[in-house]
C-alpha positions in Angstrom: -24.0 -19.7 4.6 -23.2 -16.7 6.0 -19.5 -15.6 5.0 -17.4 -13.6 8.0 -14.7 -12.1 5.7 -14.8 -12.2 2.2 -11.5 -11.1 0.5 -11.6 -9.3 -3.2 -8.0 -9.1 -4.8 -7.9 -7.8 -7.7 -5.5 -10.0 -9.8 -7.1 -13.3 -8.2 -10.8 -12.2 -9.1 -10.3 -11.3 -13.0 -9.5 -13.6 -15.9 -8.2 -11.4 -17.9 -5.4 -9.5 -15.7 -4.6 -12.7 -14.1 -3.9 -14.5 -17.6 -2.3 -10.6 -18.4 0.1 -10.4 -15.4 3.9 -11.7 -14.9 4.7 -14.3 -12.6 5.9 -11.8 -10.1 3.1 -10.0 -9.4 0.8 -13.0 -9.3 3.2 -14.5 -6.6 2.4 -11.0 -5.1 -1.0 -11.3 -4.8 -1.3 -14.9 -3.7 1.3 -14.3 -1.0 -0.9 -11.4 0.4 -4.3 -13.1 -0.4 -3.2 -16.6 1.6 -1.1 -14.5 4.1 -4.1 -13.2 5.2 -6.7 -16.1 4.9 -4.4 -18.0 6.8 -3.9 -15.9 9.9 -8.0 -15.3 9.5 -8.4 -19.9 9.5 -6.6 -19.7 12.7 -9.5 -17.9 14.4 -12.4 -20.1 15.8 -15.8 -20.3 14.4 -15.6 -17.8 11.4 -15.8 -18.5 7.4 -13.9 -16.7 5.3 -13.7 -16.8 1.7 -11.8 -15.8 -1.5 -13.5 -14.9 -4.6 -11.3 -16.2 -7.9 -11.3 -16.1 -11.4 -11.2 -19.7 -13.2 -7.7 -19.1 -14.4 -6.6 -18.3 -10.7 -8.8 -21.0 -9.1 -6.8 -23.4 -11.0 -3.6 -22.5 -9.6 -1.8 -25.3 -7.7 0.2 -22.5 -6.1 -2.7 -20.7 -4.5 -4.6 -24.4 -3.7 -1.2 -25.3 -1.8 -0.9 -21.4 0.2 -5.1 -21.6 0.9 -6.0 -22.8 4.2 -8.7 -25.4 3.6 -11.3 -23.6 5.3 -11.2 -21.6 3.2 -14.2 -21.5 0.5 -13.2 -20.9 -2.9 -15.6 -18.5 -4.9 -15.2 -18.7 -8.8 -16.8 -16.2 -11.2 -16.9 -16.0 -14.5 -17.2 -12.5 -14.2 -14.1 -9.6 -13.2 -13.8 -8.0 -9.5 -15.9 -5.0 -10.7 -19.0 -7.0 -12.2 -19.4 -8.8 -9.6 -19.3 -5.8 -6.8 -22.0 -5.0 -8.9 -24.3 -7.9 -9.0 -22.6 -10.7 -6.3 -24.3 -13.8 -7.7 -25.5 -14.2 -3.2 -28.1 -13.0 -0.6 -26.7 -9.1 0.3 -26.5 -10.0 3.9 -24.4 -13.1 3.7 -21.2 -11.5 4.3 -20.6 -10.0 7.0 -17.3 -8.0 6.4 -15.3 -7.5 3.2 -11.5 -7.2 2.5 -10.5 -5.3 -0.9 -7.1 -5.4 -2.2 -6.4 -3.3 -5.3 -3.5 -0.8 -7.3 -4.3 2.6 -7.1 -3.7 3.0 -10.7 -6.5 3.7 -13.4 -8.7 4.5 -10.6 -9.2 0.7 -9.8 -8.8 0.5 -5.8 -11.6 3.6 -5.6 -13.9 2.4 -8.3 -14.1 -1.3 -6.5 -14.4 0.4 -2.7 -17.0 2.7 -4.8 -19.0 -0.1 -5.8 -18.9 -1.6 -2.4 -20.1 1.5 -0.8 -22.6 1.6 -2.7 -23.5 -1.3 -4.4 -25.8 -4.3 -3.3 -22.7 -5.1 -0.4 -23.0 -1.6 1.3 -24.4 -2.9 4.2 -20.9 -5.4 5.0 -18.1 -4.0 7.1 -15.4 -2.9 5.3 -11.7 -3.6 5.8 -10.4 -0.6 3.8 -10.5 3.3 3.6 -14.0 4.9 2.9 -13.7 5.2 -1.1 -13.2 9.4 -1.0 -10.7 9.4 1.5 -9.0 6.3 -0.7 -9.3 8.8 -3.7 -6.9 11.3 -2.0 -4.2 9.2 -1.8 -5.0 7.5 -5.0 -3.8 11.3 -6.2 -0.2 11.8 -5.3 -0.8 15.7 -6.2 -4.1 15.6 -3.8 -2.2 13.7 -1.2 0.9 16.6 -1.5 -1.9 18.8 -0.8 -3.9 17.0 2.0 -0.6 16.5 3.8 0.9 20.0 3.5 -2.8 21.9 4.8 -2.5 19.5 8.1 0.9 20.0 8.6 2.7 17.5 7.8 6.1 17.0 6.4 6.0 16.3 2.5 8.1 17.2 -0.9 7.2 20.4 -3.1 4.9 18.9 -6.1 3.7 20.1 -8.9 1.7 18.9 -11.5 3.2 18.2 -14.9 1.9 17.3 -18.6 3.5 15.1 -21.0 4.7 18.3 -22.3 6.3 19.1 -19.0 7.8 15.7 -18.8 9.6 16.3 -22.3 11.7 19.0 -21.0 12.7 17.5 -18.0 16.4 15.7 -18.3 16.8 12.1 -16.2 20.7 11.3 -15.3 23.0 10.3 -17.8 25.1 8.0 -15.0 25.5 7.0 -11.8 28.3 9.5 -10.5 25.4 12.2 -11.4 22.7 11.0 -9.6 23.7 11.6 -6.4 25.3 14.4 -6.9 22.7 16.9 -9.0 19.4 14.8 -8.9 16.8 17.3 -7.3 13.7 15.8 -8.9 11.6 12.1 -9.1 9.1 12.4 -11.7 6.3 10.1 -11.6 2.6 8.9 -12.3 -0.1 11.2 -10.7 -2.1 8.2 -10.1 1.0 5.8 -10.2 2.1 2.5 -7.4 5.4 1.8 -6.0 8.4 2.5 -8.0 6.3 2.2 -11.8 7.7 4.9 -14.3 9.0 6.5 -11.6 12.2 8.8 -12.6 15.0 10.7 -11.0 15.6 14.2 -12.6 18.7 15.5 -13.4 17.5 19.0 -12.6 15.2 20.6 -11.7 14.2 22.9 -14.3 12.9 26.5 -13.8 9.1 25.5 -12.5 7.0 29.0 -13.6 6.0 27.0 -16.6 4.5 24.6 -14.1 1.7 26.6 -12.4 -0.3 26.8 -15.7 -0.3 23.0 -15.4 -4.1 22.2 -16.1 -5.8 20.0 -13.1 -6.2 16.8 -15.0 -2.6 16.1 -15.6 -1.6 12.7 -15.0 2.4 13.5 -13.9 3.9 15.1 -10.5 7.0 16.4 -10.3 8.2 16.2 -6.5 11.4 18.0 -4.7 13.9 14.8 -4.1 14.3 14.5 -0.8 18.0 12.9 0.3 18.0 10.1 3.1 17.1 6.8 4.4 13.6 5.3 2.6 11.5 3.8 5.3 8.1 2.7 5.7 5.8 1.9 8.2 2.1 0.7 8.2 -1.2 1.3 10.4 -3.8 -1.2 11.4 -7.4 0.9 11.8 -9.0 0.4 14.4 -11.9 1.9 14.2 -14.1 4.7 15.3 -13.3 3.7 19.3 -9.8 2.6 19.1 -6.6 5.0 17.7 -5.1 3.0 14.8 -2.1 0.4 15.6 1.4 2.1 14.1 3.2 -1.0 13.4 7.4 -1.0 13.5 8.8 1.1 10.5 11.3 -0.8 8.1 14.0 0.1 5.7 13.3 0.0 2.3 15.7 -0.7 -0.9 15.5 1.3 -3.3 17.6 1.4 -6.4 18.8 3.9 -9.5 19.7 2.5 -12.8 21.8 4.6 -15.1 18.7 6.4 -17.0 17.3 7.4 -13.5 14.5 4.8 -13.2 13.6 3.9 -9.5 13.4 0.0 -8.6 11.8 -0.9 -5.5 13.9 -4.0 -4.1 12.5 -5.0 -0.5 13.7 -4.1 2.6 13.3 -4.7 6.6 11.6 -4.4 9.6 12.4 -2.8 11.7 14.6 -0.3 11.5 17.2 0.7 14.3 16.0 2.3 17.2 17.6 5.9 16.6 15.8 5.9 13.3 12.6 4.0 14.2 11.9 7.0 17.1 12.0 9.6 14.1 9.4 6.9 11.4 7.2 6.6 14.2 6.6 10.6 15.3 5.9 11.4 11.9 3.0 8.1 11.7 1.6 9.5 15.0 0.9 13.3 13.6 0.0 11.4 10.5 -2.4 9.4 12.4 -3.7 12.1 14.4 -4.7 14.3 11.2 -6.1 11.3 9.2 -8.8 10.4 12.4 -10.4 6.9 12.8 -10.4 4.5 10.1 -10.4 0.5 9.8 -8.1 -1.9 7.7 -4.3 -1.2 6.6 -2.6 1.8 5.7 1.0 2.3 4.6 3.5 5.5 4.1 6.4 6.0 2.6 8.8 7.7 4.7 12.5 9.4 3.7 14.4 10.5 6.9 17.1 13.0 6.4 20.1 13.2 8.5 22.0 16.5 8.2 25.1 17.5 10.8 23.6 20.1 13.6 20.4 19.1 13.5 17.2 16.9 14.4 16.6 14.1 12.2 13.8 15.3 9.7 10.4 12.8 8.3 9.2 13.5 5.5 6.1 11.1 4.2 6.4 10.7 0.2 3.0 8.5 -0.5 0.4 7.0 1.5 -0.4 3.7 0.4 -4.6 3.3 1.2 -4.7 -0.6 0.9 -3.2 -3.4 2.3 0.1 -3.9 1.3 3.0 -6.6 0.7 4.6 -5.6 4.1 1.6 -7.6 5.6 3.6 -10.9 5.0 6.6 -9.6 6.5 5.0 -8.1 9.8 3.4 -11.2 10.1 6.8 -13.0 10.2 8.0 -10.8 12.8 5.2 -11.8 15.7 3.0 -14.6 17.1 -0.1 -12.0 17.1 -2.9 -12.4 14.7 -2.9 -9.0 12.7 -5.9 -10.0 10.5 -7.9 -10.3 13.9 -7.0 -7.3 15.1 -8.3 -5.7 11.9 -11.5 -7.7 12.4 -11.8 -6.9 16.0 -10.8 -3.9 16.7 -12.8 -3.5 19.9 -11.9 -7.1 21.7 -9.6 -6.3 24.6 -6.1 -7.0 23.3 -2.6 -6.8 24.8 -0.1 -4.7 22.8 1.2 -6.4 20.0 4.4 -8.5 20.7 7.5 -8.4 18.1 10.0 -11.0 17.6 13.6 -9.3 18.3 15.5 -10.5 15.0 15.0 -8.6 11.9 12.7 -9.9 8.8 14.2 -9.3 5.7 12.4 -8.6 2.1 13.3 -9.0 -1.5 10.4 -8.7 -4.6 10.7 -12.3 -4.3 11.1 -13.8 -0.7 11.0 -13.3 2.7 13.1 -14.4 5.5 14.7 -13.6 9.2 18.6 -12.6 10.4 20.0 -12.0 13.8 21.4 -8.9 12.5 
């Protein structure tokens, strides 16, 4: 049979991480798997599949969100082995979806293996592995953004050492006022370990940071957090820039960062400022297919122009898939799969969709 879209997420397709992982990030990745499958049933003669671990497979959660034409693949294998030997004919899948964390190198090593590996000759859905890498690197991704141009925080790279000496806030009163720093995991996602510093220290110590250290420390930027995400289009098409959102974002009293939700979109006055800044981003980053998110802090300060400035770049599909899909009647997963079919612009309800790390749902606000 041959197999249209095939979707790879890592959580679903392991045994072990999916018997490892809380309930919250499973509900994570079976909201984002079915979100997806689901807008991909709706399209007229295609098959689609998802591969699963047993453990996953016997989820009456995921059976319930999983359209029914939708083939179930088990293996009694991880994501990674089977990249590396799929247990089918190479040319029986026609395009391939990977989801996967940045952290521990996993995202790259599985886009690696499909590059490369016995499914090479599929379409891909995702970032070419080495551009992937970059922005895998939070210290690369600094860099890659600062030599085109582009608005991002001072980082430096910082050992464990480093990280000894620096001093997170001791209440909330002090965070707002001195915080200047956010220390976090070179190869980090979303808001994990991630730190607000008191101070920032007296940074000569930092240049002699060796290359391979696995903590940045970035410049705190004040403002609003936003995000917004792309949809590639391809090597004819510019990529879609989809509505930026609002993004919650909270401080606990010994500086860690907790990522809460949010909403799209954002108001008009600071939607104009999110979306310049995704353009040049766009622009400098060239053709690609699949999803693509950034993190976005937009500064307002009295006598003059509101200021972007893009924190990470997220190089896989992300959670804010199930909320932009709540906001229109458009099929976003066809337009990843067809980037070249003539298509009207992309239609967006006028309420706002609101997000929590648990639900989703609309206002009239």
């Amino acid at each position: 049979m041959l197999i249209d879209l095939l979707i790879i997420e890592e959580l679903l397709a392991s045994e072990l991480l999916w018997q490892q992982s809380p309930e919250s990030l499973r509900r994570e990745a079976m909201a984002m798997v079915s979100a997806v499958a689901q807008d991909f049933a709706t399209i007229s003669n295609v098959q689609g599949a998802v591969l699963l671990s047993h453990a996953s497979s016997k989820s009456t959660t995921l059976s319930q969100l999983l359209p029914p034409n939708i083939s179930k693949w088990v293996t009694d294998r991880n994501a990674a082995e089977w990249l590396q030997e799929p247990d089918l004919p190479r040319d029986s899948i026609r395009r391939l979806l990977i989801v996967a964390p940045e952290f521990d190198g996993i995202l790259v090593n599985r886009l690696s293996a499909a590059e490369n590996g016995p499914l090479r000759h599929a379409e891909r859905l995702n970032l070419p592995a080495p551009v992937a890498a970059v922005f895998a690197d939070k210290y690369a991704t600094a860099d890659w953004l600062e030599h085109h141009g582009l608005p991002t925080p001072r980082t430096w790279l910082v050992t464990e050492e480093d990280c000894r000496r620096l001093t997170p806030p001791r209440n909330k009163a002090t965070q707002r006022q001195v915080s200047q720093g956010v220390l976090k995991p070179r190869f980090g996602a979303g808001c994990d370990q991630v730190q607000l510093i008191q101070e920032l220290p007296s940074l000569g110590y930092l240049t002699s940071s060796p290359a391979d250290a696995d903590w940045v420390l970035q410049e705190r930027i004040p403002g609003r957090a936003c995000s917004i995400s792309l949809i590639g289009q391809g090597h004819q098409n510019p990529a879609l820039i989809l509505p930026p959102g609002r993004q919650q974002i909270t401080v606990d009293t010994s500086g860690g960062l907790h990522y809460r939700g949010g909403r799209i979109p954002c108001h008009r006055e600071l939607a104009a400022v999110v979306e310049t800044v995704a353009e040049q981003f766009r622009d400098a980053l060239g053709p690609f297919r699949g999803w693509l998110g950034l993190d976005v802090v937009v500064n307002f300060t009295p006598s003059r122009p509101p200021q972007a400035t893009i924190i990470e770049v997220n190089p896989r599909l992300c959670t804010s898939y199930i909320g932009y899909r709540q906001l229109t009647t458009d099929n976003l997963t066809r337009r990843m799969l067809f980037p070249t079919a003539p298509q009207q612009p992309i239609h967006w309800h006028s309420e706002f969709v609101g997000f929590t790390t648990h639900l989703i749902g609309s206002s009239d606000e």
